[in-house]
C-alpha positions as CSV (number, residue, x, y, z in Angstrom):
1,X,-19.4,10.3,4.2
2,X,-18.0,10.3,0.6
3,X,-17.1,13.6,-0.8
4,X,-18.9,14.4,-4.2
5,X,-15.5,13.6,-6.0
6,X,-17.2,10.5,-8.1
7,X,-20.6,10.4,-8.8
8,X,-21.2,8.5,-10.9
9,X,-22.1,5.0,-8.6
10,X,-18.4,3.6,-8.8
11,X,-17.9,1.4,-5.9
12,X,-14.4,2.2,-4.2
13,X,-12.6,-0.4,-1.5
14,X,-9.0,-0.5,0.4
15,X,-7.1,-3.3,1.4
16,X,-4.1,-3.0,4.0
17,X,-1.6,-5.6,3.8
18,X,-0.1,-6.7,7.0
19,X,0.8,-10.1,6.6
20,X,4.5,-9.6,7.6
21,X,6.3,-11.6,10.2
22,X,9.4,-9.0,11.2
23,X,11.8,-10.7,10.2
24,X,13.8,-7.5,8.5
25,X,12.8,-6.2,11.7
26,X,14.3,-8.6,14.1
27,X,11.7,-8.6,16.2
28,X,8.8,-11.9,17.4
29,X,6.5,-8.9,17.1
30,X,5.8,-7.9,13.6
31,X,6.4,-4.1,13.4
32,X,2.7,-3.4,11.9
33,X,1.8,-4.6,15.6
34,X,4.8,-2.2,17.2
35,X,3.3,1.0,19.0
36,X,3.7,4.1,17.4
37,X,3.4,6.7,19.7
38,X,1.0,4.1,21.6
39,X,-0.9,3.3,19.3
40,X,0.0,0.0,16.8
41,X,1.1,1.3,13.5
42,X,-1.9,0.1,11.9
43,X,-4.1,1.8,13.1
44,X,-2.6,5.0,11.8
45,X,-3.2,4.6,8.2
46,X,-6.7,2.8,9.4
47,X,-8.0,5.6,10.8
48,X,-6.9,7.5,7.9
49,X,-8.9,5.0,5.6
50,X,-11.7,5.1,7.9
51,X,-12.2,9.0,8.9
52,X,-11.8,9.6,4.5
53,X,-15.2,7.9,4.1
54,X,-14.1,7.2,0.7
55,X,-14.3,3.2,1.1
56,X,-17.6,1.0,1.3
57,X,-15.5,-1.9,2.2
58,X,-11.8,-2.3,4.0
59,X,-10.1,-5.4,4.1
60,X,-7.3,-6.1,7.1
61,X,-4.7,-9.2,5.0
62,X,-3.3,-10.2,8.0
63,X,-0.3,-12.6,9.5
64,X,-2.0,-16.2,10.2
65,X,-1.2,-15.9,13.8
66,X,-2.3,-12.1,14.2
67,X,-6.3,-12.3,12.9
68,X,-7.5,-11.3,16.1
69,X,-8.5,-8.0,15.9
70,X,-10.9,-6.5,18.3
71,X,-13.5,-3.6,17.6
72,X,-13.1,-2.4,14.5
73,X,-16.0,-1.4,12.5
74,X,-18.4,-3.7,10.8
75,X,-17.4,-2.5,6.9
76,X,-13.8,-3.6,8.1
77,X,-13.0,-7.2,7.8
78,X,-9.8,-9.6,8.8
79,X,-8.6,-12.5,6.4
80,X,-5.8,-14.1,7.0
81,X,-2.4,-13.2,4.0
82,X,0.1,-15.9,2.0
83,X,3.2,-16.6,1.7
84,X,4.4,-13.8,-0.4
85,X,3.0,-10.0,-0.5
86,X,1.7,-11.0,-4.2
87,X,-0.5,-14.0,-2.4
88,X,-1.6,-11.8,0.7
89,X,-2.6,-9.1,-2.5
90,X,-4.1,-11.2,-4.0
91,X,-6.5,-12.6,-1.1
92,X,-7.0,-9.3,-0.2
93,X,-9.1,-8.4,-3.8
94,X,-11.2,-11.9,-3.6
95,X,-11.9,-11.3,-0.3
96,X,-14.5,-8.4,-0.5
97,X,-18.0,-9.2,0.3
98,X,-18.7,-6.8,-2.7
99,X,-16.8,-6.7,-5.7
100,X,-15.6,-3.1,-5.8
101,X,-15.1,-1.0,-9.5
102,X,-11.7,0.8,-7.9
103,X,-9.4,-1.3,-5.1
104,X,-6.6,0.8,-3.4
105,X,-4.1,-1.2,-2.3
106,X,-1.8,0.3,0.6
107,X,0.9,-1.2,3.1
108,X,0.2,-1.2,7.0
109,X,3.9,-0.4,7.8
110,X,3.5,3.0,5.7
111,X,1.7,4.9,8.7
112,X,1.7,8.8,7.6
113,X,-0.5,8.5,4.2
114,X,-2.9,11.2,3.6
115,X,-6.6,11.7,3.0
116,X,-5.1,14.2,0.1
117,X,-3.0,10.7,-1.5
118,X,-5.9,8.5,-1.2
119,X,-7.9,10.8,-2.5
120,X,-5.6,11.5,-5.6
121,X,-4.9,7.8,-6.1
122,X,-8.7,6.9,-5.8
123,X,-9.5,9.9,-9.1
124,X,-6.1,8.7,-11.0
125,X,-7.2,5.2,-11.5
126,X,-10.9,5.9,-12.3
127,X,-9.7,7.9,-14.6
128,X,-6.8,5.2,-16.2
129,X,-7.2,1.9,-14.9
130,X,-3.6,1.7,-12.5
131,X,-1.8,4.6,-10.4
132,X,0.9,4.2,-8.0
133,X,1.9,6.8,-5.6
134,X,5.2,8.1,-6.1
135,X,8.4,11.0,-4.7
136,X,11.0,12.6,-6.5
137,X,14.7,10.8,-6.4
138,X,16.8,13.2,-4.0
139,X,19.7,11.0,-4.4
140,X,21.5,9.8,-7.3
141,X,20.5,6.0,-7.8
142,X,22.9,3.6,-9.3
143,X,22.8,0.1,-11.1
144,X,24.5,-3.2,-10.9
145,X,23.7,-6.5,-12.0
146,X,26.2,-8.1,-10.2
147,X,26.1,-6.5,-6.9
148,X,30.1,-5.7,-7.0
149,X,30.3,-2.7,-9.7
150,X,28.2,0.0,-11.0
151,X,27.2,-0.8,-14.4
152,X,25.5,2.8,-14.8
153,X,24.0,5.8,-12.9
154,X,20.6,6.3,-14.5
155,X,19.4,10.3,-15.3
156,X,17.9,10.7,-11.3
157,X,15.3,13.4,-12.9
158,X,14.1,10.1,-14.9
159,X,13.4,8.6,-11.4
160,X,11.1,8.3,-8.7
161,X,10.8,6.0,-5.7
162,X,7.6,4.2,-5.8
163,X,5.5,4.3,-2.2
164,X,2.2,3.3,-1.4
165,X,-1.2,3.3,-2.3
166,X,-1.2,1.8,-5.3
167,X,-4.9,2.1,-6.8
168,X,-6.2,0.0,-9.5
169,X,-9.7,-0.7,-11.7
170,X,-10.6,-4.1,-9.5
171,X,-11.3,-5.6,-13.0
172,X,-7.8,-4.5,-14.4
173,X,-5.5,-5.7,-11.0
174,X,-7.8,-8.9,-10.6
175,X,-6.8,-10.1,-14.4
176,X,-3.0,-9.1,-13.9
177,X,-2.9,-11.6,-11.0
178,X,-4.7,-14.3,-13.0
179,X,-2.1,-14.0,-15.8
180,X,0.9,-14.0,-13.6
181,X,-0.3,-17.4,-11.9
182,X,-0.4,-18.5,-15.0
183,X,2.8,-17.6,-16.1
184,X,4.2,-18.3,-13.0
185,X,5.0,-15.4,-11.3
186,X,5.0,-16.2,-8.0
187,X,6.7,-13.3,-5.9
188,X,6.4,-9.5,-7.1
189,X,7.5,-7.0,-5.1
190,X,4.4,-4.9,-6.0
191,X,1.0,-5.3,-7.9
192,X,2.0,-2.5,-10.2
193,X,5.1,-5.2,-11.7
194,X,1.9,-7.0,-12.8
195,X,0.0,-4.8,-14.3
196,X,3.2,-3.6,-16.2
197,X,3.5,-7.8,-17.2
198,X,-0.3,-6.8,-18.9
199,X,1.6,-4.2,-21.2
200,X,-0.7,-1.9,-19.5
201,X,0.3,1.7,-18.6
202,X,0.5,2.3,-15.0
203,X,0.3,6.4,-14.3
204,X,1.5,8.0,-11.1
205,X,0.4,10.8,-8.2
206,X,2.6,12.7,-6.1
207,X,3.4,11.1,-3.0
208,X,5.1,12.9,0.2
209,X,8.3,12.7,2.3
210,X,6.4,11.6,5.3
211,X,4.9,8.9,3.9
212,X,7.8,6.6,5.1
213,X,7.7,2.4,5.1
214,X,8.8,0.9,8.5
215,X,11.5,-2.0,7.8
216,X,13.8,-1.1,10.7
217,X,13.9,-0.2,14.1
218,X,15.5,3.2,13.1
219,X,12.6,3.6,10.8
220,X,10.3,3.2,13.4
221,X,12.1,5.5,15.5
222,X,11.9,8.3,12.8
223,X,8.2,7.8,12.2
224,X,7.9,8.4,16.2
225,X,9.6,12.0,15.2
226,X,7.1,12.7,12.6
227,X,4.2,11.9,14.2
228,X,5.6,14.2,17.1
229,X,6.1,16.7,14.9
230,X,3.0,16.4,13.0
231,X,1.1,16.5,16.3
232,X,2.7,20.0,16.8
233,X,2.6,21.8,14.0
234,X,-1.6,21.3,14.2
């Protein structure tokens, strides 16, 4: 059930992109399919989506050729994703049977995020329109625009790695994507880069260590520690 965190009617959905093909990963099986401590990494943050009770409707953006999807619940729907993540985002918030007032916006290859970061994304953009999720810097980042030399070696306390959810008004993200078609933007890395292109202000909530992207098989091969680990510590 939803927590009495908002009560004030606003309508609150999720989509999970999962449109990848594994390429990166070098694998016929794209990793969001991959078993994670035998279950497909998917389902992790799924469940997580599903067990918060914070969404009326969840949309699956999926891989063409990967649709099927057996038994999930019936507030859970499959569409099939673009060419780019900006395309399969962007079928993801006209696909809703119900136009949501908040859409949080998360990727299926990030398996460990929290009730406690949905929750904090969910309050952060009803109360300013855009959040992103977000972790300290540990190391020191560096520039270069020509990929041979460092042109300079930003402040790392004025930096922070960007994860996801990324939560949004669905009024707010839906006209960000509008105006980058039309001014051809075609392939951000994020929906945040667009919302930014709006000269909006985009604010952020803490994110966590765990919450990890799977690109690689060694990635996938830490997230088997941390769920081992998370399993006993509870």
């Amino acid at each position: 059930m939803k927590p009495d965190l908002w009560t004030d009617s606003q309508s609150v959905g999720a989509t999970l992109l999962m449109g990848g093909s594994g390429v990166r990963f070098g694998c016929e099986v794209p990793k969001q399919f991959l078993l994670l401590c035998g279950k497909k990494v998917f389902y992790h943050p799924l469940e997580t989506f599903i067990q918060s009770g914070f969404f009326e409707e969840i949309v699956l953006v999926c891989h063409p050729e990967w649709v099927n999807i057996p038994d999930l619940p019936d507030f859970v729907r499959v569409v099939s994703g673009g060419k780019t993540r900006q395309d399969s985002s962007l079928i993801g918030l006209q696909s809703f049977t119900k136009k949501p007032d908040i859409v949080l916006i998360h990727d299926a290859v990030r398996p460990f995020v929290t009730e406690e970061i949905l929750r904090q994304n969910i309050l952060g953009a009803m109360q300013y329109g855009a959040v992103n999720t977000c972790v300290s810097s540990v190391d020191t980042l560096v520039h270069s625009s020509d990929g041979e030399t460092i042109d300079s070696i930003p402040p790392r306390t004025a930096l922070l790695r960007g994860q996801t959810p990324q939560t949004f008004s669905y009024a707010l993200i839906l006209e960000a994507h509008k105006k980058a078609q039309e001014k051809k933007i075609a392939n951000a890395s994020d929906d945040c880069q667009l919302v930014l292109a709006l000269g909006q202000r985009v604010f952020f909530v803490q994110g966590d260590e765990k919450n990890i992207k799977i690109t690689t098989e060694l990635d996938l091969q830490i997230a088997e520690t941390i769920h081992s680990r998370t399993i006993f510590e509870i």
